[in-house]
C-alpha positions as CSV (number, residue, x, y, z in Angstrom):
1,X,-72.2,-6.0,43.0
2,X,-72.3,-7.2,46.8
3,X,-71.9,-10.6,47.5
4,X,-74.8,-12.4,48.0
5,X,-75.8,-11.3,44.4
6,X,-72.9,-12.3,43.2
7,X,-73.4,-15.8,44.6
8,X,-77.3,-15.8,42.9
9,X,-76.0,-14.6,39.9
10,X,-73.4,-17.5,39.5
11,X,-76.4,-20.5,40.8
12,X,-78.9,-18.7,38.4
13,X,-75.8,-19.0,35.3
14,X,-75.3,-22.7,37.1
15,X,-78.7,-23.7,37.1
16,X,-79.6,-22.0,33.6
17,X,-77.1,-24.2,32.4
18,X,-78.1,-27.7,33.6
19,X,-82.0,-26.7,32.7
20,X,-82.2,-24.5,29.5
21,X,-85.7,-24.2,29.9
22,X,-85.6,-22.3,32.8
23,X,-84.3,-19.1,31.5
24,X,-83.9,-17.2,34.7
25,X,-82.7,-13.6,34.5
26,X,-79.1,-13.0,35.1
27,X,-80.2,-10.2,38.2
28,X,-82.9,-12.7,39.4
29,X,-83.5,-12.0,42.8
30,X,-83.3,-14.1,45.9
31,X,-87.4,-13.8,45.8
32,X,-87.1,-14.6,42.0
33,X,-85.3,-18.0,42.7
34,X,-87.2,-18.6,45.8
35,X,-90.6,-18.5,43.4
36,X,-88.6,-20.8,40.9
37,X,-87.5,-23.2,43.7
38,X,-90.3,-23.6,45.8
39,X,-91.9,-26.6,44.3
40,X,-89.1,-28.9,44.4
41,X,-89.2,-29.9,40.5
42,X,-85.3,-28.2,40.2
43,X,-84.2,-30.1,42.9
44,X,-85.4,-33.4,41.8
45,X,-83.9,-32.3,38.4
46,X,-80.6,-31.9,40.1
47,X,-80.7,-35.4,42.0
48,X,-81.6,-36.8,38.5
49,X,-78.4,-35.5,36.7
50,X,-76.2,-36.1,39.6
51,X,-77.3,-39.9,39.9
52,X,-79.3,-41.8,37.8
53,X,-82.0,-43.9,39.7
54,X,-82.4,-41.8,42.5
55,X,-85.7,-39.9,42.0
56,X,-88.2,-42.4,41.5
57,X,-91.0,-41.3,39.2
């Protein structure tokens, strides 16, 4: 396993983790998270765990 998709496998198991309802494949690739990313929701999701308060809805 080369780097870089040992790097994506290890965010995918992070990010699977935070958000259960993501389910993203263990061998997701980059394009995979890309498509899973793109709209920002994650992110926000992130910000919202991290600190309370500073997404506003």
């Amino acid at each position: 396993i080369g780097a870089n998709a040992k790097q994506r496998a290890e965010v995918v198991e992070w990010l699977n983790g935070m958000f259960h309802s993501l389910r993203i494949p263990s061998d997701a690739t980059e394009e995979d998270l890309r498509r899973r990313l793109f709209d920002g929701m994650v992110l926000c999701g992130i910000m919202k765990k991290l600190k309370s308060g500073f997404i506003l809805e």
